[in-house]
C-alpha positions as CSV (number, residue, x, y, z in Angstrom):
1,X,144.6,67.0,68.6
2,X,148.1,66.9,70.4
3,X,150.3,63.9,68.8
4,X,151.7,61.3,71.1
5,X,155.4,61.4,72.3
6,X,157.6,59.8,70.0
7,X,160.9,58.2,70.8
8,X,162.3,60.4,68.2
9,X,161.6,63.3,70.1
10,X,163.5,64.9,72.8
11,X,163.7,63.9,76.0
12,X,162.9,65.8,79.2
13,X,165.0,64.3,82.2
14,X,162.9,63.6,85.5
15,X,163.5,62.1,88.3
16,X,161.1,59.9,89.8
17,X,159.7,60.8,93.3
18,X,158.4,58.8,95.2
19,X,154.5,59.1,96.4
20,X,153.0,60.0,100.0
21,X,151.5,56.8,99.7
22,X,154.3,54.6,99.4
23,X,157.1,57.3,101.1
24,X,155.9,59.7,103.6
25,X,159.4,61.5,102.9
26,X,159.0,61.6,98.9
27,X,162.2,60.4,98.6
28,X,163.5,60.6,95.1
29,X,166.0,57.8,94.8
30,X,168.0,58.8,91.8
31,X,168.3,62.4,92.5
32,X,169.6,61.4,95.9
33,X,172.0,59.0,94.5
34,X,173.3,61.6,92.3
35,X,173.7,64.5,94.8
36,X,174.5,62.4,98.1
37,X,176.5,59.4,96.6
38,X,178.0,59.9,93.7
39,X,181.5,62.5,93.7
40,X,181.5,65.6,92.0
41,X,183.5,64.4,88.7
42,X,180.7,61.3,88.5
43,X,177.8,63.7,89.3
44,X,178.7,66.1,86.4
45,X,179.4,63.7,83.9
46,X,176.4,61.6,84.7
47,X,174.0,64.8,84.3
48,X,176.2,65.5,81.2
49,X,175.2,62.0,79.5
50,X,171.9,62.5,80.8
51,X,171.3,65.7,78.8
52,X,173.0,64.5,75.6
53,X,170.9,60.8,75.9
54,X,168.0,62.6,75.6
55,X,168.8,65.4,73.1
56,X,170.1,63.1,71.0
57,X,167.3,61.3,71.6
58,X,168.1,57.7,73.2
59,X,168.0,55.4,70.7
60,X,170.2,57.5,68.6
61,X,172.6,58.2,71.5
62,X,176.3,56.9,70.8
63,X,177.2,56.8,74.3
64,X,180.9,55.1,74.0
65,X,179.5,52.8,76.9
66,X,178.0,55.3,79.3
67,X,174.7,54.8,78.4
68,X,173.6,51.0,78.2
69,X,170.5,49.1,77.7
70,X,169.9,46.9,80.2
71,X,169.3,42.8,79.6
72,X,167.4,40.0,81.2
73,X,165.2,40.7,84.0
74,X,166.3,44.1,83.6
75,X,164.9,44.5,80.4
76,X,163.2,47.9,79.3
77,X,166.2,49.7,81.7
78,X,168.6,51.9,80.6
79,X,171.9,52.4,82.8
80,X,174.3,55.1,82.7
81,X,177.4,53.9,83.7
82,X,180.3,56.3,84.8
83,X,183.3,54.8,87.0
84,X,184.9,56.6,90.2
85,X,187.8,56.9,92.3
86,X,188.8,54.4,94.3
87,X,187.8,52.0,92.0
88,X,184.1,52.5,92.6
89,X,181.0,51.6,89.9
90,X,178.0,54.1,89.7
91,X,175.3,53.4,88.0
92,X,171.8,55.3,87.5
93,X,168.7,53.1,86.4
94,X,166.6,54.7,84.1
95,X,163.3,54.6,81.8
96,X,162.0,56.0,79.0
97,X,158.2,56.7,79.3
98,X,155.9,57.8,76.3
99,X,152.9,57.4,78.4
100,X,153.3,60.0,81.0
101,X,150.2,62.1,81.0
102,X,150.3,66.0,81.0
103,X,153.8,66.0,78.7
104,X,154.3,67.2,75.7
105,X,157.7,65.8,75.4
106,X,158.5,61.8,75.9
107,X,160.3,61.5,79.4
108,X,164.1,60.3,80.2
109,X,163.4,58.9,83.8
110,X,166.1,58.8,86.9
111,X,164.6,56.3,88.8
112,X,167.4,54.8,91.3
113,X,171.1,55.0,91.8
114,X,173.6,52.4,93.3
115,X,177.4,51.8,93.6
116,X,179.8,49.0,93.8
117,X,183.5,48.1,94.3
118,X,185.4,47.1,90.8
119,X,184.8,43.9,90.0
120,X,182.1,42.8,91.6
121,X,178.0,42.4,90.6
122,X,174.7,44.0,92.1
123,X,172.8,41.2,93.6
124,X,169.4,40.0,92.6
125,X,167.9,42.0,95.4
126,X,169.3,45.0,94.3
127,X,167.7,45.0,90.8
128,X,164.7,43.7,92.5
129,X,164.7,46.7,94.3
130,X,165.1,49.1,91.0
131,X,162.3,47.2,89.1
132,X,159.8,47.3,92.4
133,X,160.8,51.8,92.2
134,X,159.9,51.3,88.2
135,X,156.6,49.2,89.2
136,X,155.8,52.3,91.8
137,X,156.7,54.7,89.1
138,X,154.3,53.8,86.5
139,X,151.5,52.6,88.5
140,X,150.0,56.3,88.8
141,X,149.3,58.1,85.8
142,X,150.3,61.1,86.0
143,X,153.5,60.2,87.0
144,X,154.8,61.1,90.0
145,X,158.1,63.5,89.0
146,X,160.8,66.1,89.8
């Protein structure tokens, strides 16, 4: 009988594509984020952080603020936080799922991606638009995955 994934295991980073149902393009919103949006010296340190967060695994991680549970409404989130030229935020929403049928290992989920100036918050429409990509992620069982 195969044992269930534990959060003391490692992680295995996916990112979270989207289904034909909901996305005729599959979009994958993080990986997008990551590759289209975010420079070079943000891209590799966010896949860097990503890789140690779940070797570590998470909850041991000591991330010196680049890797952050999320509060709130936002609850259950993890953000990885890395800050760019000209004075840009990035942020990459994540989730950790021990459900995920067909793994062996517990997964480190890239869900979204989004940016912003210095200084200045994500509206409320914004995370609503991260948690309803989380709500599409774990409503199909197995997940839907890259």
């Amino acid at each position: 009988m195969r044992k269930q994934p534990s959060s003391d295991d490692a992680h295995e980073v996916v990112y979270f594509q989207r289904h034909l149902d909901d996305d005729p393009g599959q979009s994958s919103p993080g990986r997008v984020f990551l590759r289209e949006v975010c420079p070079v010296k943000v891209r590799s340190t966010m896949s860097a952080v990503l890789a140690a967060v779940a070797a570590a695994p998470p909850k041991r991680f000591a991330g010196g603020g680049y890797w952050e549970a999320m509060k709130g409404d936002m609850a259950g989130w993890f953000e990885v936080r890395v800050d760019g030229p000209e004075r840009r935020h990035y942020r990459l929403f994540c989730l950790l799922d021990y459900e995920a049928e067909g793994n062996e290992k517990p997964l480190l989920v890239v869900v979204a991606g989004l940016d912003k100036p210095f200084r200045t918050v994500l509206s409320d429409a914004d995370y609503q638009r991260v948690r309803g990509l989380g709500q599409e992620y774990r409503s199909r069982n197995p997940r839907s995955t890259l």
